[in-house]
C-alpha positions, -999 to +999 in steps of 0.1 A: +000+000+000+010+037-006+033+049+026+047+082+028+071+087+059+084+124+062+116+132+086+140+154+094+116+180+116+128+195+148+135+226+167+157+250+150+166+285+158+159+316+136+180+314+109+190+283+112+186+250+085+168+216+081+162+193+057+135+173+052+133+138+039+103+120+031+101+083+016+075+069-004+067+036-011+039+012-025+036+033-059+057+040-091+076+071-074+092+080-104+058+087-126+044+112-101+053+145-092+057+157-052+046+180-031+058+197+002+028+214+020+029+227+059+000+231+086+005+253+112-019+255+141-051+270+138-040+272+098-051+259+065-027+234+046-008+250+023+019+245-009+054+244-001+070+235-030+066+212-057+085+189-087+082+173-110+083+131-119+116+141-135+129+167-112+126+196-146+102+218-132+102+229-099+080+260-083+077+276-044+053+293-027+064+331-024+074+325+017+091+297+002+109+311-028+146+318-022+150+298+013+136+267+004+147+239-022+129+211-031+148+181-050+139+147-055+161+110-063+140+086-079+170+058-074+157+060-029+120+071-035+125+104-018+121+138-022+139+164-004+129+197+012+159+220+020+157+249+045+177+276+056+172+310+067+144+297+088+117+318+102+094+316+132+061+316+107+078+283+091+068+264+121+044+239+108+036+201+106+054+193+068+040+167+050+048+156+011+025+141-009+022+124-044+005+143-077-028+119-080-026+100-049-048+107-022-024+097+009-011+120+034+017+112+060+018+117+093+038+141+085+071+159+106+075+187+132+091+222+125+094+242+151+118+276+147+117+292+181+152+312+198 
């Protein structure tokens, strides 16, 4: 069955990095494109970041855009979510998810607190 497992979360301070791993399995990774969304408390889900089957295209939200890098290797199943510069309002619950599969995660803590 379809398992996504997200990793890497933790408590960082302003400024500071993390990156985020998140394995997939039970599916043909390397036909679907990924996703990274966030949840913070009290918030809506929303889109991180986002590639492509192949890894070519590649788009970020705008709080995203410049701090974050998404990146994928089809050879592990996983797609990456690099962070630095890390603010207090990216403190969320990251999950990734699969272009037309209806699975979520459970998902991985980010907490950016001094």
């Amino acid at each position: 069955q379809v398992q996504l497992v997200e990793s890497g979360g933790g408590l960082v301070q302003p400024g500071g990095s993390l990156r985020l791993s998140c394995l997939a399995s039970g599916f043909a990774f390397d036909s679907h494109g990924m996703r990274w969304y966030r949840q913070a408390p009290g918030k809506e889900r929303e889109l991180v970041a986002r590639i492509s089957f192949a890894g070519r295209a590649i788009s970020y939200s705008d709080s995203a855009q410049g701090r974050f890098t998404i990146f994928r290797d089809n050879a592990k199943s996983t797609v990456y979510l690099q962070m630095t510069d890390l603010k207090p309002e990216d403190t969320a619950v990251y999950y990734c998810n699969a272009v037309g599969i209806d699975y979520w995660g459970q998902g991985t803590q980010v907490t950016v607190s001094s």
